[in-house]
N, C-alpha and C positions, 0 to 999 in steps of 0.2 A: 454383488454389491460392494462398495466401497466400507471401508469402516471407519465409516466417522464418530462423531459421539453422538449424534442424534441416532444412526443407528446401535450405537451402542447402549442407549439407553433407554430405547425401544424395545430391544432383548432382552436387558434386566427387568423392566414392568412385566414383560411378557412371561418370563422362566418365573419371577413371583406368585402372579397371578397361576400361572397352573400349579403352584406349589400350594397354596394357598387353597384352590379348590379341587385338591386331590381326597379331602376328604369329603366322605358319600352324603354327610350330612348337608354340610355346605352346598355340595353341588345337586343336593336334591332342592335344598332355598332355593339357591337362583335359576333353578328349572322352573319353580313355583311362582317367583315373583317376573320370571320372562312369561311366563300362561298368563297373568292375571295384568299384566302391561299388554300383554297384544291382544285380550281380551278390552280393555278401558281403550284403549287405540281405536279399537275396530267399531267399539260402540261411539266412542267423539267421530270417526270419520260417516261414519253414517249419518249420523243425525246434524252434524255439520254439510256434506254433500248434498243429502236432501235438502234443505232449504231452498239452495241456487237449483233450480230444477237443467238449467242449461248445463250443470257442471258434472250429472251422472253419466253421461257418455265417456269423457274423456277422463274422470277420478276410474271410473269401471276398469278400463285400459290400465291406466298406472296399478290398480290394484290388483287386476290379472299377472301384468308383466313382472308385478313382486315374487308373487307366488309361486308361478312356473320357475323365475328363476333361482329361486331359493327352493325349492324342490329337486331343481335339475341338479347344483350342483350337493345339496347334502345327500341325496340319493344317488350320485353317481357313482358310479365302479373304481371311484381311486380311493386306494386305501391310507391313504395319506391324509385327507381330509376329511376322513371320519372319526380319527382321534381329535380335533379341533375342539377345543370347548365353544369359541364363538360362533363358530358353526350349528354346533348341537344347540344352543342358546337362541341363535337365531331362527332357527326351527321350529322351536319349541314356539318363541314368541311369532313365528308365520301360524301356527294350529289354534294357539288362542285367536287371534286374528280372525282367522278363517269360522273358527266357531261361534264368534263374536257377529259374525256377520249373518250365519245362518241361523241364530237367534234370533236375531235383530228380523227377518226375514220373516219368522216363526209367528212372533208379535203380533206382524203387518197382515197376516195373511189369516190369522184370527178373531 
């Protein structure tokens, strides 16, 4: 890539932010507050999706196609993007999600 200053100031946000949540406290919070975002997500998409009963085939798809693909790449074999915090982040906040939904699921079926 070119080094302009948009990129250049895109790598400074970036090298902060990981400096910033290098410590274990911090980045156990924002472990904690991505579970309980993709936990509130997962329960607004359900309970908003159900309504429009036409709209659960095609939300189901988009919310598969999340999954899988946020699974495939933070599980994948490159060891490069397992050091990623927003990666790890984004993970976390895919398992609230997914938990969120098998609750939601738990609920209905009681």
């Amino acid at each position: 890539m070119q080094k302009t200053r948009l990129n250049t100031l895109f790598d400074n946000i970036q090298i902060r932010l990981n400096q910033l949540f290098t410590n274990p406290w911090r980045r156990i919070s924002l472990s904690l507050m991505s579970l309980l975002l993709g936990f509130f997500i997962g329960q607004a998409v359900s309970t908003t999706a159900g309504q429009e009963a036409y709209w659960d085939i095609t939300i189901a798809g988009f919310l598969i196609l999340f999954t899988e693909t946020i699974s495939r790449v933070a599980y994948s074999q490159i060891q490069q993007l397992k050091k990623k915090l927003w990666l790890e982040i984004l993970n976390i906040f895919k398992i609230g999600f997914v938990y969120s939904l098998y609750f939601e699921a738990l609920k209905l079926a009681s």
